[in-house]
N, C-alpha and C positions, 0 to 999 in steps of 0.2 A: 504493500500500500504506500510506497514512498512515493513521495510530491502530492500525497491526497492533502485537498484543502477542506473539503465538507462532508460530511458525513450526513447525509441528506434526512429526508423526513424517514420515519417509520421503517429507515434503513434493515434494524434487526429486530423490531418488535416481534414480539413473542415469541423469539428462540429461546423456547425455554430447557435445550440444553446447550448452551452456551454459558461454558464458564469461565474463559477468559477471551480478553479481543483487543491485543495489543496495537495502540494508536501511534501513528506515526509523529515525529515531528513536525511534520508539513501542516498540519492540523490547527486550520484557523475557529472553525464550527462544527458544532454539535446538535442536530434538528431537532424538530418537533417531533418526541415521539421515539429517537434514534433507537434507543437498546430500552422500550418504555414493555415488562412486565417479562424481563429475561431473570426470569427466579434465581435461575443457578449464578449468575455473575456474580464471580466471585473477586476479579481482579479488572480494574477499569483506572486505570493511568490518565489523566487528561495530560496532555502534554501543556508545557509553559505558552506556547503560542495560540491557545486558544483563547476569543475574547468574547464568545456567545454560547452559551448554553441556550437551547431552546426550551419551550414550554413540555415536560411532561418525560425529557429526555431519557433520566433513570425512573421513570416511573414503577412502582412493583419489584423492583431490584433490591428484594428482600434479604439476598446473600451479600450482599454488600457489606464490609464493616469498616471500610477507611475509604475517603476520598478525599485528593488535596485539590481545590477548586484555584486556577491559576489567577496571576495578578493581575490579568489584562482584561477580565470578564467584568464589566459593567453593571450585566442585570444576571440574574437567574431567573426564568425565566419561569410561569406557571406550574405548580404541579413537576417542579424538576426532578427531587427528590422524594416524594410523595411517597409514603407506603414503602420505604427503606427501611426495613426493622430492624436491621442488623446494626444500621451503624449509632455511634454511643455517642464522638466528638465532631463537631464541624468546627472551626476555625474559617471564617466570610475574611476573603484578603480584602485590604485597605485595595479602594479602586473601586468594590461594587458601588453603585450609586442604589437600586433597585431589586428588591427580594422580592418575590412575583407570588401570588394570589397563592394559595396553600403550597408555595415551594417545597416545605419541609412536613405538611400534616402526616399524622398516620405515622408517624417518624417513632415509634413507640420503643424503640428504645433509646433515644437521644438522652443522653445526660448533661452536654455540655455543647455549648454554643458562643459563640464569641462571634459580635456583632462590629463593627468597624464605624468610624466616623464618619467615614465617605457615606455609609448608608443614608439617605436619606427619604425613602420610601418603603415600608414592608407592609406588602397587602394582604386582604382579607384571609382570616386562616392559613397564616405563612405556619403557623406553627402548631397547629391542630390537633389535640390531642396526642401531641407529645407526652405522654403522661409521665417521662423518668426526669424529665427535664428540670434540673434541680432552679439556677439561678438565671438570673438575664440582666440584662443590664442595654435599657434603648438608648440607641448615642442621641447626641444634643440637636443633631438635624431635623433628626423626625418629630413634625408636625402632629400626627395622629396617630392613635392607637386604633387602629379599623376591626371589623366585623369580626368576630372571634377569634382573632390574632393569636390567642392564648389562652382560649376554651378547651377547656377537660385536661391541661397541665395539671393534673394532682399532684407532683411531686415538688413544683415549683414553691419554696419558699421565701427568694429574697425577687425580687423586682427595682429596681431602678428606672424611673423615668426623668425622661429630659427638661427643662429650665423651657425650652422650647414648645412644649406640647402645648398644644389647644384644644382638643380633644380626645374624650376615648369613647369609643364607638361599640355601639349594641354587641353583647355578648363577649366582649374582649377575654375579658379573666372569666367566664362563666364555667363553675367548680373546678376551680383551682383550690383543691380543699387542700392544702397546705399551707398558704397565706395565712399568715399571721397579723402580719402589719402592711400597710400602704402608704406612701406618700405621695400624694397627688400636687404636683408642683404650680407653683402660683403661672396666673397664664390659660389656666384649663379653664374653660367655660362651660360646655355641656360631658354630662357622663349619660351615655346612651342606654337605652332598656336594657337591661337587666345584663348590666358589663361586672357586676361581681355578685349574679346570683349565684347561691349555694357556697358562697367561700364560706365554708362551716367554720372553720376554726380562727377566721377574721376576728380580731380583739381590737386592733386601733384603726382608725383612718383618718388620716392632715390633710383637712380639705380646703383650699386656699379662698379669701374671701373673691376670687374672678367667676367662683362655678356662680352660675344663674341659673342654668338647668340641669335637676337629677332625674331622667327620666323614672317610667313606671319598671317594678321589678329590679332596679338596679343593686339595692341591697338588700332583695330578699330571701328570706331561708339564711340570713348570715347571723348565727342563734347567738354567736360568741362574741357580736360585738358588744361593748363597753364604752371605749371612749371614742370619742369625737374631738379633735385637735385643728378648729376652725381659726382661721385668721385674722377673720371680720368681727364685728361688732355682733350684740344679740340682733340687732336691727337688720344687718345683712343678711343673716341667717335666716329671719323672717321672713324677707324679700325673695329667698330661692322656692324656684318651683319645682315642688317635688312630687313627682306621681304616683300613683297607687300602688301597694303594696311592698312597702318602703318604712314594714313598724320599725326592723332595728334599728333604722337611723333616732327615730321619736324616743324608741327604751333607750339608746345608750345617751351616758353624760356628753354632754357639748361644753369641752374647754375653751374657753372665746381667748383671741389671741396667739394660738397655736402653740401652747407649749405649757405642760405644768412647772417649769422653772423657770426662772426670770433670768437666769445665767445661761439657758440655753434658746437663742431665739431661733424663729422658723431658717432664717437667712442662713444658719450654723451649717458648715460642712458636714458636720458628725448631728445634725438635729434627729433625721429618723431613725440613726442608729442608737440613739440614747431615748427616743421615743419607742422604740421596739424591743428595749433592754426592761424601760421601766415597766412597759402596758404586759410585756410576757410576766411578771415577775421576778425576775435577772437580777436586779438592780436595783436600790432602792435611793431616794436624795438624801444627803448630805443634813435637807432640815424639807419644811413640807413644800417649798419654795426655791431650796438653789439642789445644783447637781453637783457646783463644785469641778465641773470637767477637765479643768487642768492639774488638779489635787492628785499626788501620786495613791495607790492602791497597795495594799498589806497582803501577804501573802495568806493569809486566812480568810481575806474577803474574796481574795479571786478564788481561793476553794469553794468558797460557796459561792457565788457565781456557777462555777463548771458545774458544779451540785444540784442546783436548781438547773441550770442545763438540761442536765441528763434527767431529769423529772422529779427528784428529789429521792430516790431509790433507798430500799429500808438495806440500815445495814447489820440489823442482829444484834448479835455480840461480840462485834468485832475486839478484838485484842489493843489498848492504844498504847504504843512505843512509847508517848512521846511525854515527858514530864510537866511541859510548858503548855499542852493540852489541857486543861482542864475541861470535865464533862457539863461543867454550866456554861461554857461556853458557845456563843452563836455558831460558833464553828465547826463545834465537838463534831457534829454527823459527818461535816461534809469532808472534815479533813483524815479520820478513818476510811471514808467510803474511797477518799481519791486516793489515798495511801494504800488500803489494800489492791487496790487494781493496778498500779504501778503509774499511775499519772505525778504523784506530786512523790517527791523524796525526801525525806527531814535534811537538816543541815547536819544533825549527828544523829548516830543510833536513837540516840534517846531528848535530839529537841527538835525540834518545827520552826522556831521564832516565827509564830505566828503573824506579831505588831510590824515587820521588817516590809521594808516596801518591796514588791516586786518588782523585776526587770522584764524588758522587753524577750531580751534571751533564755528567761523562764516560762514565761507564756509561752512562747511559739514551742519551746522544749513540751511544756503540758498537752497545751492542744495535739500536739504531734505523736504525742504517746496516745491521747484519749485516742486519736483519728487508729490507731495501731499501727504505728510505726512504719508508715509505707516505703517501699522500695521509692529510693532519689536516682537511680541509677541515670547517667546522663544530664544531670541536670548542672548547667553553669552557675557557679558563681558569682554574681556582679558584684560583690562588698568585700573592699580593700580589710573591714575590720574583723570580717569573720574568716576564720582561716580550718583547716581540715583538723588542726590539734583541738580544737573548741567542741566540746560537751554540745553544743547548742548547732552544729554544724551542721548537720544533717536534718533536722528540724527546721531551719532557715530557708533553704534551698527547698521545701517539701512548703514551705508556707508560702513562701516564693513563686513555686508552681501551680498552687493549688488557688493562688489571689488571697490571701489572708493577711497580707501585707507588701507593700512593696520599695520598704527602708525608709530610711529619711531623707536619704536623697536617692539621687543613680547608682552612688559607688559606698554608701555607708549605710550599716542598718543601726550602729547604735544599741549594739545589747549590752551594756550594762547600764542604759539609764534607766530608770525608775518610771515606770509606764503610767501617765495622765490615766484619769478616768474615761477620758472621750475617745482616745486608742484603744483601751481595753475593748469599749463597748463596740468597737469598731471592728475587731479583730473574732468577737463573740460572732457578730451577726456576719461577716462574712463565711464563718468557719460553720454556723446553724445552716446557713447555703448549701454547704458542701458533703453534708455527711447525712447517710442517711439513715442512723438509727437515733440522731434525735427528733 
């Protein structure tokens, strides 16, 4: 097939025993349709010179489980990857402009997706019942959240939307029952029918005072909400139009002004992550008003923290090493529970110093043990200050990869400072993203 440029429409639809079909480099296009319900493909190369995927292309290409989409493709095109169940990672190169109308639905086993800034369009049901699909994060281009964009995602717990957004559109998040928390970023005017029915396990949502309209259905069946973290006035909130069947908005409390702490306002980088620390239970303020967010954290409070994380699990009669433990302490559970499972390690056989601040290089050590200590194998280095002799080494480069942190700058991560409260809560909610037994 050397010097082929297109690979035309419907080229191999339904060779369904076609399991591999090496692409040449001459290969500008990929049609409509091309290898669209070839079950057994198991190996599909798109070469670097390709800049169009058509509509429906891998369609059904159920044996699929990697595909590296090149940097020269602009759109994907409808239904390209549709009904791919095999594959887990997509990685969208910086360059797309347009994710095409259910590109990705049916994608049922997607865990992870990384969206690019170039994006600036992804249409209706791009990602459809993706149900493993843990986190997401829309870049700052796109406008709207359209027609079920991210209906029947159950697995999806963290969401990210853009500074940009104007709209979310009927059915978006519709039973995303993993959602916990939402931030709806100031800018959004209308939330469409029923774009977060059934999020059963919704507890907060930060609604900016710009929505005017909440269609019908849009928060109902959502049992678990509680708070409301509006931006406006009681007045504004009056003034929004809210349609039928829409009680949990009415049961849950409405914080006016967006934040129950006056130290953390809506504009805060770290707001919904310290909004999804508190409304889960996580976390608690400092007093009933401040958060204190740049206050360093004690190595007994992040115990509990990771404690209440993991659901607050009974721990018997566990044995306590530690002297400086005391059982009246707020602590006592959580720091037996994370000591016998090998997350937290005392400082000697027999002390904890509980009162001690923690480091950045402890946390990510924690979390990384809680995560089970995954293979880093391949994974680079960026930071001049962590080196391979470091305890905390392998745990960096695994938080690194996994998005749980990404230093303090390009080339340093700073593990032995004394980690603020607004990192910690930041490093919690990215890491509740990624794992899935909490």
């Amino acid at each position: 097939m050397a010097g082929l440029t297109v690979i035309g429409e419907s080229a191999f639809e339904d060779c369904v025993s076609l399991a591999s079909c090496p692409l040449p480099d001459s290969l500008v296009e990929i049609g409509h349709g091309a290898f669209c319900s070839c079950a057994t493909l198991a190996d599909a190369v798109i070469p670097a010179g390709v800049t169009a995927i058509g509509g429906y292309a891998f369609f059904g290409c159920e044996s699929l489980t990697d595909i590296a989409i090149p940097a020269g493709v602009a759109e994907i095109g409808e239904w390209a990857f549709a009904s791919c169940t095999g594959l887990t990672d997509i990685a969208i190169p910086y360059g797309v402009v347009t994710i095409g109308e259910a590109a990705f639905a049916d994608c049922d086993g997607l865990v992870r997706v990384t969206i690019p800034d170039s994006v600036t369009s992804i249409g209706d049901r791009a990602f459809f019942n993706c149900r493993a699909l843990r986190s997401v994060t829309v870049p700052g281009g796109v406008t709207e959240i359209r027609e079920g964009t991210f209906a029947w995602c159950e697995s999806l717990k963290s969401v990210t939307l853009p500074h940009g957004l104007t709209a979310i559109g009927e059915l978006a998040f519709l039973f995303c029952t993993g959602l916990t928390d939402v931030t709806i970023p100031d800018g959004v005017a209308a939330i469409g029918e029923s774009a977060f029915d059934s999020c059963a396990a919704l507890r907060s949502v930060t609604l900016p005072a710009s929505v005017t309209t909440i269609d019908a259905w849009a928060f109902s069946d959502c049992g678990s909400l509680r708070d409301i973290y509006y931006t406006g006035t009681p007045q504004d909130w009056a003034a929004i139009s809210i349609g039928e069947q829409n009680e949990p908005l009415a049961a849950a409390a409405v914080h006016f002004g967006g934040s129950p702490f006056e130290d953390v306002p809506a504009t805060a980088s770290y707001y919904k992550y310290v909004l999804w620390a508190y409304s889960n239970g996580i976390v608690k303020g400092t007093s009933a008003t401040t958060f204190s967010p740049k206050a360093p954290c004690t190595r007994g409070q992040f115990a509990l923290m990771l404690y209440r994380l993991a659901g607050k699990p009974d721990v018997g009669d566990l044995e306590n090493p530690f002297t400086d433990v005391k059982s009246s302490s707020s602590f006592y559970r959580a720091i037996l529970w994370a000591y016998s499972n090998g997350i937290i390690k005392g400082t000697s056989a027999t002390t904890f110093h509980p009162s001690r601040s923690v480091t950045r290089a402890q946390i990510v050590l924690m979390l990384y043990r809680m995560a089970g200590t995954p293979d880093v194998s391949g994974a680079e280095n960026p930071f001049a200050d962590v080196t391979e002799t470091d305890s905390c080494y392998r745990a960096v480069l695994w938080a690194v990869r996994v998005g749980v942190t990404n230093g303090t700058s390009a080339t340093t991560f700073s593990p032995n400072m004394a980690c603020p409260r607004y990192q910690l809560v930041t490093f919690l909610y990215r890491f509740n993203g990624i794992m899935d037994f909490i």
